[in-house]
N, C-alpha and C positions, 0 to 999 in steps of 0.2 A: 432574405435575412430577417431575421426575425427581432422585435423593439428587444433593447437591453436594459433586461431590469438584474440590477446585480444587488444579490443579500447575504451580505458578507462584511467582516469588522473594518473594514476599508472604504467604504461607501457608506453613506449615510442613506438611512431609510426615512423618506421622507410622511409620517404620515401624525394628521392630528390626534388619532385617537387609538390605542393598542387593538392587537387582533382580539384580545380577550373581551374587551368593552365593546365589540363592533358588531353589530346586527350580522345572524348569515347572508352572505351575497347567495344571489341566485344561482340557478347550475349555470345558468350561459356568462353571467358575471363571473365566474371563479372560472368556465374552457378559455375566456379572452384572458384574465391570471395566466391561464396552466401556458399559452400561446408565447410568454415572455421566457425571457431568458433568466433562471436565478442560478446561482451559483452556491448559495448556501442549503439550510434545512428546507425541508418543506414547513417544519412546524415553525418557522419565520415568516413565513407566506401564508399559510390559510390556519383556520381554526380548527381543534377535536372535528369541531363539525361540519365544517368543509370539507376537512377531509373524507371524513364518513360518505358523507354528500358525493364525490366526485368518487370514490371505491366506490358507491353505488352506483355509479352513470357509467361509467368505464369497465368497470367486473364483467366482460364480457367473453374472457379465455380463462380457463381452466388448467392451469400448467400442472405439471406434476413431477418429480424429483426423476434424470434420467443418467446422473452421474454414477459412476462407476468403474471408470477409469482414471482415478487419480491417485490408486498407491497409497501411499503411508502418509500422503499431506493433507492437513486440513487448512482453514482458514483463521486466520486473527483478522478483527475488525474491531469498529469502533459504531452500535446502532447508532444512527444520529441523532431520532425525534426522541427516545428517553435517555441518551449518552449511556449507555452501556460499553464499557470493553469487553467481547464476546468471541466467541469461536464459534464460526458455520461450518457442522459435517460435511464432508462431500456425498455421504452415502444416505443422507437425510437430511431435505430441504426446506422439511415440514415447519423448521423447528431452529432455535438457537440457543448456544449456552451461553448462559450471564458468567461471565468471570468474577468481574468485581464492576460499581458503576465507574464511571471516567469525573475524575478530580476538577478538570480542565471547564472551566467559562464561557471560553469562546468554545467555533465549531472548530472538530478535527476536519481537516481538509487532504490529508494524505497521512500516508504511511507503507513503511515495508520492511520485512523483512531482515535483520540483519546476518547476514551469510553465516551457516556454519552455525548457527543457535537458533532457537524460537523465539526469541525476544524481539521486539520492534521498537522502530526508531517512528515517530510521530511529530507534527506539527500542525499547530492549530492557526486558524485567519490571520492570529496577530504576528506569524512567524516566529512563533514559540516552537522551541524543540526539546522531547520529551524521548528518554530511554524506558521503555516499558518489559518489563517482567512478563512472563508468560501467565503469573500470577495475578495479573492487571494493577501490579505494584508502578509507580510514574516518579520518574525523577528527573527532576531539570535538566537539561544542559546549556540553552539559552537563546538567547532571540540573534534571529541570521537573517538580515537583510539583505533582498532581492533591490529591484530599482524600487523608486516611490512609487508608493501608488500600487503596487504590486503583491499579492499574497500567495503564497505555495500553495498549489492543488494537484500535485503529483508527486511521488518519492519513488525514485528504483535504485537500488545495489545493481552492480555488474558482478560477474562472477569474481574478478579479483578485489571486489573490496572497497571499489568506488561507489561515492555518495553521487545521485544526479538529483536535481529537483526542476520541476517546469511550474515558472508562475505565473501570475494572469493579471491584468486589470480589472476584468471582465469589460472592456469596452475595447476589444484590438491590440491591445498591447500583450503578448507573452512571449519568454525567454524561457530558454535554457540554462539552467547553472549548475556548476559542479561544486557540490559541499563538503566542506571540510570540518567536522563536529569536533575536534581537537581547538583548532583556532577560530572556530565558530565565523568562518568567513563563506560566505557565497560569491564566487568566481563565476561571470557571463561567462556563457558560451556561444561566441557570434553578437549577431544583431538580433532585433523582434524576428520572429518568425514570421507573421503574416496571420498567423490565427486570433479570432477574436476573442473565444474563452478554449482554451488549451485546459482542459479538466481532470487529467490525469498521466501516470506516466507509465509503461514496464516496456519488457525487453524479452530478445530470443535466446537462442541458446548460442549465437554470437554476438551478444551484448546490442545489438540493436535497439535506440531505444523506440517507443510508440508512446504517440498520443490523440486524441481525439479533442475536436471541438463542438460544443454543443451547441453552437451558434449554428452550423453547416450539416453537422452529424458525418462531416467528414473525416478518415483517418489519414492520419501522418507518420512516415519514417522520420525520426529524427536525428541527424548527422552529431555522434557526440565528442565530434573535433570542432565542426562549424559552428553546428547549431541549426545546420539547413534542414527543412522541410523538405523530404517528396509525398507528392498526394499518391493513397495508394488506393481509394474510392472511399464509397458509400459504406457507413456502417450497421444502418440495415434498420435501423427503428430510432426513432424522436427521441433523442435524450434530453437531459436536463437536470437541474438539481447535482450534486455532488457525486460523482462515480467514482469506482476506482477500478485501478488492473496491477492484476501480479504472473509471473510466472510461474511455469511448475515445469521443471526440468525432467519430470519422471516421463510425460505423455509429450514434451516440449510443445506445448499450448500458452497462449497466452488468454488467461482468464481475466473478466470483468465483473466486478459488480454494479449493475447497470441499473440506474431508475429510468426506467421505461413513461415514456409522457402518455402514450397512449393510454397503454393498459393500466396507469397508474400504480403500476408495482414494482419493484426492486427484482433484480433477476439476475441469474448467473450465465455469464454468457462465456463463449470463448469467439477471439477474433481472428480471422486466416491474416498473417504476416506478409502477405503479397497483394490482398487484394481488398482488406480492409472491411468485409464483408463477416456479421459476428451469425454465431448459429447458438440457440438458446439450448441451453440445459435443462432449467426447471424456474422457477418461481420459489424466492427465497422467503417463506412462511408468507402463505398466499391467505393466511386470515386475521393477515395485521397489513397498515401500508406502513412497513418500516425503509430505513435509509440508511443504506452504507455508502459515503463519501472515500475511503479506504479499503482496501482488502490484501491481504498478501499471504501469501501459503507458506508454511511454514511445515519442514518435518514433526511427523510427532516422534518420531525414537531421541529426537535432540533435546539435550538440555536436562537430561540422566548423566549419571554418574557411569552406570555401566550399563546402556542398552545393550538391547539382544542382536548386537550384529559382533562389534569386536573388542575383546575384552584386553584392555591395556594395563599395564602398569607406571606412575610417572614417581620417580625419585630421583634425589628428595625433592617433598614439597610442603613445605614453601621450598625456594629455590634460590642461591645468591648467584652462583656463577654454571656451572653444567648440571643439565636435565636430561637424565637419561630415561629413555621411553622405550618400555618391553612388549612385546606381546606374543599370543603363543599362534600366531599369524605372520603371514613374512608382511611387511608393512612398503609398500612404494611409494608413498607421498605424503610429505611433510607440510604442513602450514600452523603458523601461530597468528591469530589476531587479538585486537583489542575488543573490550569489551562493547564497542560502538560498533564492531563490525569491521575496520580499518586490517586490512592484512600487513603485517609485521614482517613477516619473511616466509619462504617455501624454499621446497625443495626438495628434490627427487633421492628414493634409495630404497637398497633391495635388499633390504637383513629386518629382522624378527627383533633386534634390538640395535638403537638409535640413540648416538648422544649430542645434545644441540647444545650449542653458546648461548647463553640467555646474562654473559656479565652484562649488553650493553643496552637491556632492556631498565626502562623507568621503573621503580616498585610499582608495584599494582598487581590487580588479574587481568590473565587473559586463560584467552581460549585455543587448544591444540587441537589439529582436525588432523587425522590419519586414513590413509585408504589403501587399499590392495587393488583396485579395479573389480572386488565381487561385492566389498563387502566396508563399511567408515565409519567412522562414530568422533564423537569428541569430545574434551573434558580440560575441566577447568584446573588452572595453576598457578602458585601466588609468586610472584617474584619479589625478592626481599630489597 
């Protein structure tokens, strides 16, 4: 087990004088650094020029972009060391798009996906929770406390709609909780696990969820009735620093974006659901050492009014009491959610046009998801 050095808005960093004012340490004084456990930035732990320093001690593999089986999804994240909200190609790993920079003070520590749109649900150290635009637009929604002492370092959706979060001490203490962004409450799931920093959260394509500790570099199933751990092994390289993992239900993989202690680089990796065992993709711009504590795939046809899979009609809208939904497709599945991702209602049917009850929905937007089993798309509607 490795000493626990945690850097993050929860713990206090004990030190006299800032990393900016502070002489470079030597390389073997920053590998006994890289040696500890941090949970936050790297750029909270070493300098521009440590870091430079230790990419030059460690630059010893050459990765290169191997991705190519990921469909129409790309990635939302959050760089850590310049806060960037950005999107990483899966078909180019060279490189990443700045969206817009990130608003937020503290560090983002998770994020994912909210089902059925592009947009993401974020939280930072302070257990701040943030709805973000695909535009890297951030809107509050508000602080959700886990136990004391505790700060979220993982987010995953299930396929119907559920929020989960796993948070950590970093010294032994992480849980499970099931969130609820409406009433802004975080519900335990079980007891402590047993892992000492629980760093991340996602799931399969039976909502199983996963997480890893960087204390051990061991992976975990995580029972999201109990809250139980099963060890399912080794995850194949020295983590540390902020990670994240999302799904992608096209190739059903579960992907990470891994900072690698070794190689001192960020990487994409995906991890086998049975044996906890990760196999690398590529090196995520291999001429920066940048940091994603978050990552979540996200469609790119979503979040259009009318992608190119199925072309709907929804009237009227805005909407008081029935929404009739046309398309020149025969349509078999129904869902409405809110705008946080929360599923509203579903429901199964076999006609080309469909009329729903929406008297007993709140005013607001949401979001309708339709599909035929070839082909789905979804679009936004204002209930009055």
């Amino acid at each position: 087990m490795r000493t626990i050095t945690t850097i993050c808005a929860f713990v206090a960093l004990s030190l006299t004088i800032s990393l900016s004012a502070q002489q470079t340490r030597s390389i073997s004084q920053l590998l006994d650094v890289l040696k500890q456990n941090h949970m936050g930035s790297i750029t909270d732990v070493f300098s521009a020029a440590e870091i430079a320093l230790l990419r030059d001690h460690l630059n010893t593999a050459n990765y290169t972009d191997a991705s190519k089986v990921m469909g129409d999804m790309a990635i939302h994240t959050t760089e850590n060391t310049l806060t960037n909200f950005a999107k990483i190609d899966k078909m180019d790993l060279s490189t990443i798009t700045i969206i817009a920079p990130s608003p937020l003070n503290d560090f983002e520590g998770a994020g994912a996906t909210i089902p059925m749109t592009n947009a993401t649900t974020v939280v930072d150290n302070g257990n701040n929770f943030y709805h973000v635009n695909a535009d890297g637009t951030y809107t509050t929604i508000g602080q959700i406390m886990p136990d004391a002492g505790q700060s979220f370092t993982g987010l995953e959706y299930t396929s119907d709609g559920n929020l989960y979060g796993i948070a950590t001490n970093g010294s032994g203490s992480t849980r499970l909780y099931q969130i609820n962004l409406t009433n802004q409450t975080a519900t335990p799931v079980g007891t402590d696990n047993g892992l000492v920093v629980g760093i991340a959260l996602g799931r399969d394509m039976n909502n199983n969820l996963f997480t890893y500790d960087i204390d051990t570099n061991l992976v975990y199933r995580i029972d999201r009735v109990t809250g139980l751990p099963t060890l399912l092994g080794d995850i194949g390289f020295d983590a540390n620093f902020g990670q994240g993992m999302g799904y992608h239900p096209g190739d059903d993989k579960l992907y990470i974006s891994a900072f690698n202690n070794t190689s001192f680089k960020p990487e994409l990796r995906t991890v086998d659901t049975n044996t906890g065992a990760s196999t690398l993709v590529g090196t995520i711009v291999p001429a920066q050492t940048y940091q994603f504590a978050w990552m979540s795939l996200f469609d790119t046809l979503l979040g259009t009014d009318n992608p190119a899979n199925m072309e709907i009609g929804l009237s009227p809208n805005p909407v008081r009491d029935i929404l009739t939904v046309s398309s020149e497709m025969n349509i078999e599945s129904v869902a409405i959610y809110s705008v946080l991702g929360q599923l509203i209602q579903q429901s199964r049917t076999d006609s080309s046009r469909v009329t729903l009850d929406v008297s007993a929905l709140n005013s607001g937007v949401y979001i309708i998801s339709l599909g035929n089993g070839e082909r789905s798309t979804t679009k936004k509607f204002i209930k009055l």
